[in-house]
C-alpha positions as CSV (number, residue, x, y, z in Angstrom):
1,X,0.0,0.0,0.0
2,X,2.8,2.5,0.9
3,X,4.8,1.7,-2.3
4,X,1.8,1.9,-4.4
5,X,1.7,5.6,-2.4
6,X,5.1,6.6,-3.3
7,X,4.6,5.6,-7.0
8,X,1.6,7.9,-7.6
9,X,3.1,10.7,-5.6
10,X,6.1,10.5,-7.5
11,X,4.4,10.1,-11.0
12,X,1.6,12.6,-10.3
13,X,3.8,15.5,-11.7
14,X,4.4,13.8,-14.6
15,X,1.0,13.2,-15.4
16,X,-0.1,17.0,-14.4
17,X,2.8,18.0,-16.7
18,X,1.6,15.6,-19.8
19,X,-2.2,16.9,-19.4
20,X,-1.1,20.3,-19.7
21,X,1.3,19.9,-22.7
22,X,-1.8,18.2,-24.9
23,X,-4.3,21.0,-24.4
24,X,-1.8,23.6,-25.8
25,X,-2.2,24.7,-29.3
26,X,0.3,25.1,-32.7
27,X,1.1,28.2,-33.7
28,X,-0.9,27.1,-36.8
29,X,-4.1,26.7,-34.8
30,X,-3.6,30.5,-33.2
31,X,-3.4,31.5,-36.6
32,X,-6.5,30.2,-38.0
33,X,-8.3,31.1,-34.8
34,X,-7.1,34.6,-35.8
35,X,-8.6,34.3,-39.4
36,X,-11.8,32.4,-38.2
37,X,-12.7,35.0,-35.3
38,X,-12.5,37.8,-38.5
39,X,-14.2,35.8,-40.8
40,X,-17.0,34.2,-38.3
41,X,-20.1,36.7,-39.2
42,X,-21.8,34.2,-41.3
43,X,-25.0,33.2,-39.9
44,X,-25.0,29.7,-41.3
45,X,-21.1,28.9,-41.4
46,X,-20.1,26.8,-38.3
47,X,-16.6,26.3,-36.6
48,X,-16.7,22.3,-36.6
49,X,-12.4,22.0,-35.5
50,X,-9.6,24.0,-35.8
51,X,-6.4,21.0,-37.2
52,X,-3.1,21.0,-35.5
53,X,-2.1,22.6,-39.1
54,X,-4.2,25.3,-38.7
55,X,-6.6,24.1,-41.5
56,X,-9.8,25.3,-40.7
57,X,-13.3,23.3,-40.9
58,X,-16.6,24.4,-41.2
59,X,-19.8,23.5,-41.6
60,X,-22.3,25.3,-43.7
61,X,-24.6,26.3,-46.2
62,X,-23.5,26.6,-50.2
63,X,-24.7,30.2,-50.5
64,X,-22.2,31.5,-48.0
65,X,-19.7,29.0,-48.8
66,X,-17.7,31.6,-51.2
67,X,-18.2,34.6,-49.0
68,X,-16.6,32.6,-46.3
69,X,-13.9,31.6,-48.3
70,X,-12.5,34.6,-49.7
71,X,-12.6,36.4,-46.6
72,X,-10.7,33.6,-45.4
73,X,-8.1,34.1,-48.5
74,X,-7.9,37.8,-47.5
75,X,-7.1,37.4,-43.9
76,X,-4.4,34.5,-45.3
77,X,-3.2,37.1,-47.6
78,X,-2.9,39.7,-44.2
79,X,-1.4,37.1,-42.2
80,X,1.0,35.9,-45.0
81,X,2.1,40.0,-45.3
82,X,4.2,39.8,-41.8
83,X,4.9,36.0,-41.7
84,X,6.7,35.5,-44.6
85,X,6.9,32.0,-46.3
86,X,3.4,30.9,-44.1
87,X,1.7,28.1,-45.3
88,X,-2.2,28.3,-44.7
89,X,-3.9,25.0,-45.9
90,X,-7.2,25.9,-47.6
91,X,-10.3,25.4,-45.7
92,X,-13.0,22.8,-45.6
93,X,-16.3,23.8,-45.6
94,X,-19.0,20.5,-45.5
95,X,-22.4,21.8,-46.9
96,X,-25.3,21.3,-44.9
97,X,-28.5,19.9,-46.7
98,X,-31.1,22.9,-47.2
């Protein structure tokens, strides 16, 4: 009983420090958060995940599909202005039946 004591004492910082180290996100993903959060005013476009990437994957309807997108190529385009040599992977948008 005491052994098995010392062993999860002496593990527990390891495990704290392996939890906190898989929550964090790329660099890639705080980019396309950046890009979605300027880009998210489309009633019927949905953030489904965020990749480790940064490609960015929505759900939505066909007519704003193209809206969505370009604004999401502009804010690339801004993003790509002071981060030279960025690569944005393009993002996915999975139409929703009418």
């Amino acid at each position: 009983m005491i052994g098995a004591r010392r062993i999860a004492i002496a593990l527990a910082p390891a495990m704290a420090a392996a939890g906190c180290m898989t929550g964090a996100q790329t660099f890639e993903q705080d980019l396309a958060y950046q890009r979605w959060k300027r880009c998210d005013t489309f009633a019927n476009i949905v953030l489904q995940r965020i990749d480790t990437d940064g490609r960015v994957i929505v759900t939505g309807r066909e007519f704003e599909q193209y809206p969505f997108l370009n604004c999401m190529a502009a804010q690339t385009r801004e993003q790509q202005k002071s981060k030279l040599g960025l690569v944005v992977p393009d993002p996915i948008v999975d139409l929703r039946p009418r």
